[in-house]
C-alpha positions as CSV (number, residue, x, y, z in Angstrom):
1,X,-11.8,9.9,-107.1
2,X,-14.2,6.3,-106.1
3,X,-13.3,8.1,-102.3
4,X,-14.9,11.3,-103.1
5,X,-17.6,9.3,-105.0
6,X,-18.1,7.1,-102.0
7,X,-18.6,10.1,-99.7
8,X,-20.8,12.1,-101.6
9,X,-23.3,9.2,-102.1
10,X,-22.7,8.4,-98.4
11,X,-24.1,12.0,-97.5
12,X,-26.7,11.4,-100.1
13,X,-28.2,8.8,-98.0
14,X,-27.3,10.8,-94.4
15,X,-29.3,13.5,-95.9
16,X,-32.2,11.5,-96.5
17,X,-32.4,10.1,-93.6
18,X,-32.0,12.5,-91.1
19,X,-35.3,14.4,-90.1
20,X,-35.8,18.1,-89.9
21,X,-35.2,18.1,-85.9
22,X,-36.0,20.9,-83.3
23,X,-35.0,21.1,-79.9
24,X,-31.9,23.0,-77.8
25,X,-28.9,23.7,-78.8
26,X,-25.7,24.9,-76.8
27,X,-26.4,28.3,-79.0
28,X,-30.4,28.1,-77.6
29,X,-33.3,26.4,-78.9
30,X,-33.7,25.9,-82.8
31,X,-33.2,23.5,-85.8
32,X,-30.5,21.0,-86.2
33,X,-27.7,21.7,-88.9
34,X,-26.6,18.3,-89.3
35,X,-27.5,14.7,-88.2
36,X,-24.7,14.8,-85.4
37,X,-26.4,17.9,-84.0
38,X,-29.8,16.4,-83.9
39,X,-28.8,13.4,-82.2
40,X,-27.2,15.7,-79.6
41,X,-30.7,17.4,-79.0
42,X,-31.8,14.0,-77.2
43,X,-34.9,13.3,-75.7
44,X,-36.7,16.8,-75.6
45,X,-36.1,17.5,-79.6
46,X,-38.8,17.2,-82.2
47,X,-39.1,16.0,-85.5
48,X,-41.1,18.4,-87.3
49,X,-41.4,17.3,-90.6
50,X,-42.7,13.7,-89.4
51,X,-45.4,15.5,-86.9
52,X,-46.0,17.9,-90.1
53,X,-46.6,15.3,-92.5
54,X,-48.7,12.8,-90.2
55,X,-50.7,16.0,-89.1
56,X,-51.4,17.4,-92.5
57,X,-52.3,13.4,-93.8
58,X,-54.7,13.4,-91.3
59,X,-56.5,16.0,-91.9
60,X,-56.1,15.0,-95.8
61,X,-57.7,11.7,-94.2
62,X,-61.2,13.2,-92.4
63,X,-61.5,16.1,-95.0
64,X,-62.2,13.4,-97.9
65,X,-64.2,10.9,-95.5
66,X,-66.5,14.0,-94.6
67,X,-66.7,15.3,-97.9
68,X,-67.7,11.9,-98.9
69,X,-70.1,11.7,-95.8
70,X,-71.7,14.6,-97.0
71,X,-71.9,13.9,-100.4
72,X,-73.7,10.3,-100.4
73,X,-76.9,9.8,-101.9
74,X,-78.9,7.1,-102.0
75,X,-79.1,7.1,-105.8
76,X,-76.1,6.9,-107.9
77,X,-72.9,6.8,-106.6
78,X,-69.8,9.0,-106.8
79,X,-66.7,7.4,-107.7
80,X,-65.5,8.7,-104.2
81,X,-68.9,6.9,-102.3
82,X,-67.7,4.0,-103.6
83,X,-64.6,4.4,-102.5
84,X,-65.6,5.2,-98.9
85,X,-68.3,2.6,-99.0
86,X,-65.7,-0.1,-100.3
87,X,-63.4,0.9,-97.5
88,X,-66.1,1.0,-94.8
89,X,-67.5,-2.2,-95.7
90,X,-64.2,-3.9,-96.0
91,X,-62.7,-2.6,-92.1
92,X,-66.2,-3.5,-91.0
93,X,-66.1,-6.8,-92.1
94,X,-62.4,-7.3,-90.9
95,X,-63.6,-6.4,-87.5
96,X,-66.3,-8.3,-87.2
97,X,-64.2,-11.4,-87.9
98,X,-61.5,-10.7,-85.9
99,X,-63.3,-8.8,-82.9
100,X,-64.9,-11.0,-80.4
101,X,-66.8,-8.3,-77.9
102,X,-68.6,-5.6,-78.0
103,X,-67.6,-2.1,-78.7
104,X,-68.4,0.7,-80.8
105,X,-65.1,2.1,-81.0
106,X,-63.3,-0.1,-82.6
107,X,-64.4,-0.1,-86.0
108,X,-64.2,3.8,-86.5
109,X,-60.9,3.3,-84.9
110,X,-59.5,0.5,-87.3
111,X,-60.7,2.6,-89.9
112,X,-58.5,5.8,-89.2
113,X,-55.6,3.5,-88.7
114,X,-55.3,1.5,-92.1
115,X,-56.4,4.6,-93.5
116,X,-54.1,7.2,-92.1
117,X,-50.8,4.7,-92.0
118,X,-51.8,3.7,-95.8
119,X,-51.5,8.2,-96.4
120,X,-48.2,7.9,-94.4
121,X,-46.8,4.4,-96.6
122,X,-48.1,6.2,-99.8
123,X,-45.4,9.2,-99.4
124,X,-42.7,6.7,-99.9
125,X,-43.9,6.9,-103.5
126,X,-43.2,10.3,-104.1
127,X,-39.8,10.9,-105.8
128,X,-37.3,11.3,-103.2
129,X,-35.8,14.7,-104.6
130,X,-38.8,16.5,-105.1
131,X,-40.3,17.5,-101.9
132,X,-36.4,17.8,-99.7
133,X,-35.5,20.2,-103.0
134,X,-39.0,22.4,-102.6
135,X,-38.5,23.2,-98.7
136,X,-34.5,23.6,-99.4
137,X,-35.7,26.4,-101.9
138,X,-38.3,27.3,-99.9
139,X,-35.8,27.8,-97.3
140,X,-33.9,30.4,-99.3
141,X,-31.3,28.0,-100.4
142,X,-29.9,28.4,-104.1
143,X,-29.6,25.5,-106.8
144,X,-26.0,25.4,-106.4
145,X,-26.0,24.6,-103.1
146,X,-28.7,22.1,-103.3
147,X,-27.1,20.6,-106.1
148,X,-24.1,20.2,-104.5
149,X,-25.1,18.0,-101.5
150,X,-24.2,20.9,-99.6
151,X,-28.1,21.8,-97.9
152,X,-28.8,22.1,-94.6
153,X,-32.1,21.7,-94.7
154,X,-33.5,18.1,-93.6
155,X,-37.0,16.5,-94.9
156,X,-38.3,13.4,-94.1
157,X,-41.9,12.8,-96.0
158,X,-42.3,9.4,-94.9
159,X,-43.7,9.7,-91.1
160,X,-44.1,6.1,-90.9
161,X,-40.3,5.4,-91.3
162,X,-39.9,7.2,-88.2
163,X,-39.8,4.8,-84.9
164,X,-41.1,8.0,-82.9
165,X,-44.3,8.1,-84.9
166,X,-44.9,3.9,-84.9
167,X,-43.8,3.5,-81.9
168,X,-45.7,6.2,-80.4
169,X,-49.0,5.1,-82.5
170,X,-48.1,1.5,-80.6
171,X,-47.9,3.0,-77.4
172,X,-51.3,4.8,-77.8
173,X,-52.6,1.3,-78.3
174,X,-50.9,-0.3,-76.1
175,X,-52.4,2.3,-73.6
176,X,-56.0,1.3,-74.8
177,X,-55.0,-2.4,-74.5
178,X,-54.3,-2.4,-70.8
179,X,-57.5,0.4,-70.1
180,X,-60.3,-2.2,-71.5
181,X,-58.3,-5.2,-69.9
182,X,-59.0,-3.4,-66.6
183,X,-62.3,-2.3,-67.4
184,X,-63.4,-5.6,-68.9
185,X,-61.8,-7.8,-66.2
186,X,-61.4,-5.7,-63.2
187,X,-58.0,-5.3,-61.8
188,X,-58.0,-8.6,-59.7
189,X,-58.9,-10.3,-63.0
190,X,-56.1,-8.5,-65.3
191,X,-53.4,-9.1,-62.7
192,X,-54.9,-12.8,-62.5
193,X,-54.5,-13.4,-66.0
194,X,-50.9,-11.9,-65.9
195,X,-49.9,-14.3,-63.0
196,X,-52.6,-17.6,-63.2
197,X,-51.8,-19.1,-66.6
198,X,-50.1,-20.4,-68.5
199,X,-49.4,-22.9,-65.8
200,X,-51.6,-23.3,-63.3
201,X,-52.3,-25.9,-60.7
202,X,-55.5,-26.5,-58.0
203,X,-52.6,-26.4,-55.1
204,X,-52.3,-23.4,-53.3
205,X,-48.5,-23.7,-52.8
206,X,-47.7,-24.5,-56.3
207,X,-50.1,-22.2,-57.8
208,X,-48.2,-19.6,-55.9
209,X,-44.6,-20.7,-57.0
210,X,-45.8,-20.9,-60.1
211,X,-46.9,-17.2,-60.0
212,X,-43.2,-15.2,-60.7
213,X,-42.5,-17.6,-64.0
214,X,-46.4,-16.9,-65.5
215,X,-45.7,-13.1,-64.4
216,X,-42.2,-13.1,-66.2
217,X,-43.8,-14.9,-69.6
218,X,-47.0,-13.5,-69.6
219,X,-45.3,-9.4,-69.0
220,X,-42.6,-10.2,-72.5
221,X,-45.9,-11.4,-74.2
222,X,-47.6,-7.9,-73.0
223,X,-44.6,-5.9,-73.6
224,X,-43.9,-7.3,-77.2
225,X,-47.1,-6.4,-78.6
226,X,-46.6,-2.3,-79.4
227,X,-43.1,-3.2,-79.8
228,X,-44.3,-5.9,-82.8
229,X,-46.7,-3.5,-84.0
230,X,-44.4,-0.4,-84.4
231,X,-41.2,-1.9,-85.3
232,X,-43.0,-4.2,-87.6
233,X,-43.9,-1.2,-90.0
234,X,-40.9,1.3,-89.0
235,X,-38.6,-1.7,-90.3
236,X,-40.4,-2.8,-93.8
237,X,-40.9,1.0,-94.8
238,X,-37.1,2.2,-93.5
239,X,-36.2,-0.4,-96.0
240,X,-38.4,0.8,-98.8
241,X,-37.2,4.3,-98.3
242,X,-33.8,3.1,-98.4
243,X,-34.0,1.4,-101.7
244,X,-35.5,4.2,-103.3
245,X,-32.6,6.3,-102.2
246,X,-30.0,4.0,-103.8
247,X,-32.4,3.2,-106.7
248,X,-31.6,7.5,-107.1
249,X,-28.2,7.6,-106.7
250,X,-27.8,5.7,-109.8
251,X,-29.4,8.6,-111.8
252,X,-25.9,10.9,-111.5
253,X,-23.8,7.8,-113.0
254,X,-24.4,8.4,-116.5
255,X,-27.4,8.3,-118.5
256,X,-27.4,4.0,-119.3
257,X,-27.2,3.5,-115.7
258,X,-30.1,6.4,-115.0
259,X,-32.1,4.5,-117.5
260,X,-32.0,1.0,-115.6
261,X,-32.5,3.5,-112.8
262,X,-35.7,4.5,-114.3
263,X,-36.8,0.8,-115.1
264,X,-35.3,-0.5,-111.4
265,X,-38.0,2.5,-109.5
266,X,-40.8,1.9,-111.9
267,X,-40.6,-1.9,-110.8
268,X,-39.9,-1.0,-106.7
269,X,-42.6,1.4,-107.1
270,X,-45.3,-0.7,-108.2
271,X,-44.3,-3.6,-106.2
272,X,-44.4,-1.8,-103.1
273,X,-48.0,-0.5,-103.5
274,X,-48.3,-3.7,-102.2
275,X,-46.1,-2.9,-99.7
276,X,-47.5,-0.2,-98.1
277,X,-51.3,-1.7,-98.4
278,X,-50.4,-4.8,-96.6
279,X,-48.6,-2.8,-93.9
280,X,-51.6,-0.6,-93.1
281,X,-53.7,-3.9,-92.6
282,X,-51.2,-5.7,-90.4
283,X,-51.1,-2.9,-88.6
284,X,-55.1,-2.4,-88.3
285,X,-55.5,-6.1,-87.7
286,X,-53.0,-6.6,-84.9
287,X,-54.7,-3.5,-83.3
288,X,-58.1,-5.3,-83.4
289,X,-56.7,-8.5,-82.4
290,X,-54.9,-7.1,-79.4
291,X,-58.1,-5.3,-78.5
292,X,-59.9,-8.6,-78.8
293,X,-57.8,-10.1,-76.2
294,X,-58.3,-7.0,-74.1
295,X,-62.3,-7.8,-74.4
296,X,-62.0,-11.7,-73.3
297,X,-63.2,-11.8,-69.6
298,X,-62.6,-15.8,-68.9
């Protein structure tokens, strides 16, 4: 009995954690059935629900920032000019005090960021059920089925507790780290700065067998940054997710341990509002600060 118990919860958590994958199959292209068969897809599969929900937050993301563009007066304000205006003037003022140079980009860009990951960390508040039971109906599966632990249908809502999307938002600015260090510096001058410091010397010889070690220290410094940045957030929000999970196992183990259940959520749930705010501005921050460094022509 505690064995059949101990698997049922265990594919509890498998279900919740594997993503609604596409890719090729030995029967032809279409959607995994289980977690095994995903990870079989490799390389070339897709997961559709985290591209879905990142896509469709986006767009969440601009249509309220237009609408509020297009709604501002100069009289009165909306609750939701506020809003935007509070928002604005808050990234604004975190750029200016951590961005160094000069570029217009960068504050419309911090903005989408700790916006658009702060949509993404706010789906780890919805009730972990809810939206994998909708798309398992939706997809023509009955109660009992569902009910039974038995679905075949895989949704992840949280795109930011998949390492494809941070890792991939990383690599995009990662991508506009080393553009501006070229364009800022010149090549000569990006290359210098991998290979010239941190030890350097006025000797010619030494400066040049010097050169391999500052190359070897200064490429794991470059390297580590969209690592740091999309591990960073995959990591503390994986973890979040998975406490809610087990947090809802405890609802099917009677109704005094659903109750602390309830109590236990409540308390995860409003402590990780904090969570998932101060996530979205490491994230934005660390973007600005790397793209400072980019700027700095010494």
């Amino acid at each position: 009995m505690a064995g059949e118990t101990q698997e049922a919860g265990t594919g509890y958590i498998q279900h919740h954690l594997t993503n609604l994958t596409y890719g090729q199959t030995e029967h032809g292209w279409g959607f995994a059935h289980s977690a095994q068969e995903a990870a079989e897809m490799g390389f070339m599969s897709v997961n559709v629900d985290s591209l879905g929900w990142s896509i469709a937050l986006a767009v969440v993301f601009s249509f309220l920032f237009r609408l509020g563009a297009k709604r501002a007066t100069s009289g009165v304000p909306t609750g939701m000019q506020n809003f935007i205006e509070m928002m604005v003037e808050f990234v604004d003022g975190t750029v200016k005090d951590s961005f160094h140079g000069r570029n217009p980009w960068i504050a419309p860009m911090a903005l989408t960021i700790f916006v658009w990951v702060f949509f993404m960390n706010l789906m780890d508040l919805v009730p972990v059920d809810v939206l994998p039971v909708i798309a398992a109906l939706i997809n023509g599966e009955s109660w009992e089925v569902i009910s039974s632990g038995r679905s075949h249908t895989y949704m992840k809502v949280v795109p930011s507790t998949d390492p494809n999307i941070t890792l991939g938002m990383a690599l995009a600015i990662f991508g506009m780290i080393i553009y501006y260090s070229i364009k800022v510096k010149g090549i000569g001058g990006f290359v210098g700065e991998l290979t010239l410091q941190p030890f350097s010397a006025k000797n010619p010889i030494v400066q040049a067998i010097f050169i391999p070690i500052n190359l070897a220290l200064e490429l794991v410094g470059l390297l580590a940054k969209p690592f740091s940045l999309g591990l960073r957030l995959f990591g503390n929000m994986y973890a979040g997710e998975m406490i809610f999970i087990l947090i809802a196992m405890m609802y099917g183990g009677g109704l005094l341990l659903g109750a602390f259940g309830g109590v236990l959520q409540l308390g995860w749930a409003i402590f990780h509002i904090l969570i998932i705010t101060l996530q979205a501005f490491i994230f934005m921050v660390l973007t600005i600060v790397y793209l400072s460094m980019a700027h700095e022509d010494h």
